[in-house]
N, C-alpha and C positions, 0 to 999 in steps of 0.2 A: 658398806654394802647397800643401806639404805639410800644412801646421795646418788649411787649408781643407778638402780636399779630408777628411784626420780630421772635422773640423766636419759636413758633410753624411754623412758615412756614420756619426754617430752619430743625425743627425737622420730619415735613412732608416731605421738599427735602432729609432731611436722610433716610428717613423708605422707601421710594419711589426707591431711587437710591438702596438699601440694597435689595429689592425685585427686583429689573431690572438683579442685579449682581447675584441673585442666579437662577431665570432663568435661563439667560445666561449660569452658571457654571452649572446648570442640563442636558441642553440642549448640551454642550460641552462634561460634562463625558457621556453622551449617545452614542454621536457618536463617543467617542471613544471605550467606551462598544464595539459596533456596527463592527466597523472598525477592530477590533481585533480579535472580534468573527468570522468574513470572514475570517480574515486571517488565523486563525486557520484551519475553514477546508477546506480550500484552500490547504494546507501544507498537509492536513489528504488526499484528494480528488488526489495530486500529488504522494504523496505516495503508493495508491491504484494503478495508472497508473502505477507507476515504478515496481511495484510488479508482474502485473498482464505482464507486458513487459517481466519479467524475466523466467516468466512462458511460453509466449508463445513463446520466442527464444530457451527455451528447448522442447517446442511440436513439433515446425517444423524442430528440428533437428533431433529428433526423426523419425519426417514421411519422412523426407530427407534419412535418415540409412534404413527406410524400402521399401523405392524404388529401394536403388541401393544394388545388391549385391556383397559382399567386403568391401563396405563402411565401412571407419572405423575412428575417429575423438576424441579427446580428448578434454573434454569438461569440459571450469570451472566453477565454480559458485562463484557468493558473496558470502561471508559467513550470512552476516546481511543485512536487508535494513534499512539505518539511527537509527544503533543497534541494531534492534530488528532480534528476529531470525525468520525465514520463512519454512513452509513443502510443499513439492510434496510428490504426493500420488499416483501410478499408481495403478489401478485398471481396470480389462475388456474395456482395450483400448479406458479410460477417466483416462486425468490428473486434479489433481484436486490440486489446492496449497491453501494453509491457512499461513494469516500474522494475525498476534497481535490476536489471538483464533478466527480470525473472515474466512469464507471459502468467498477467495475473488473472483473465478473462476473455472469451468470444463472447461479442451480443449479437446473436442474428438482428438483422433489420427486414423491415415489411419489403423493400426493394433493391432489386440490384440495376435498377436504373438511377447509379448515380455519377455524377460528374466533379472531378474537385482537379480548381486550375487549369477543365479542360480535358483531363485525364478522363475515360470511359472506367472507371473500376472494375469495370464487370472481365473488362478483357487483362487489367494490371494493377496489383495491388498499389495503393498510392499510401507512404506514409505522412502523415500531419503532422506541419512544424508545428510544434500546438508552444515553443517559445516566441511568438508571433504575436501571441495574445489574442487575437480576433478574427472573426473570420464571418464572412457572410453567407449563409443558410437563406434558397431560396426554392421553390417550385416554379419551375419554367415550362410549360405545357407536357404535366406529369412527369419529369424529370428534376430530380434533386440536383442543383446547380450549389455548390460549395466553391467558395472563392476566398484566399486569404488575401488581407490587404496587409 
């Protein structure tokens, strides 16, 4: 009776300690769940900023070219943010850029007297091969002249 009764109360400390452990292991892959999943879009949330950064150091070069006349500046781009490819879009003096098919931002500009390639944007939005890499920013008698070479 006594060897028994030892026998179950070793096999209750197993069943007992066997549910403590898998708790624990639940509660652990959780928060790694958890912790991962933040960091995930953390990385997505950083990206968004650097995107939207790139965008707006070409807006205010832009309204920089349409203050001064002569201004003239050669301007480059990334090609990719962390690979992926990115659009600007001028349109009726609003830039508007898209990463990963999603439209991450419009910057209005000071003018809608611009020209890129040739194109009037005021009358057709013109998208920018911005995998081109460069592109030249100029004021031509108060008209913003954009030209990719």
């Amino acid at each position: 009776m006594r060897n028994e009764t030892y026998r179950l109360r070793k096999g209750q400390v197993a069943f007992e300690f066997l549910v403590i452990y898998t708790i624990f292991m639940i509660l652990f892959i959780a928060a790694v769940f958890f912790s991962s999943q933040r960091a995930i879009f953390q990385q997505i949330y950083a990206e968004q900023i650097y995107a939207r950064e790139i965008g707006v150091r070409f807006a205010q070069e832009i309204n920089t070219a349409s203050r001064f006349t002569g201004y003239e500046k050669n301007y480059t781009f990334s090609e990719t943010i962390r690979g992926s490819k990115y659009e600007l879009n001028i349109f009726d003096g609003v830039l508007m850029m898209s990463y990963k098919n999603t439209t991450v931002f419009y910057y209005p500009l000071m003018t809608k007297n611009i020209s890129i390639n040739g194109f009037d944007t005021s009358l057709i939005g013109y998208n920018i091969n911005t995998s081109k890499g460069s592109m030249l920013i100029k004021n031509v008698r108060g008209k913003v002249d954009i030209s990719q070479s």
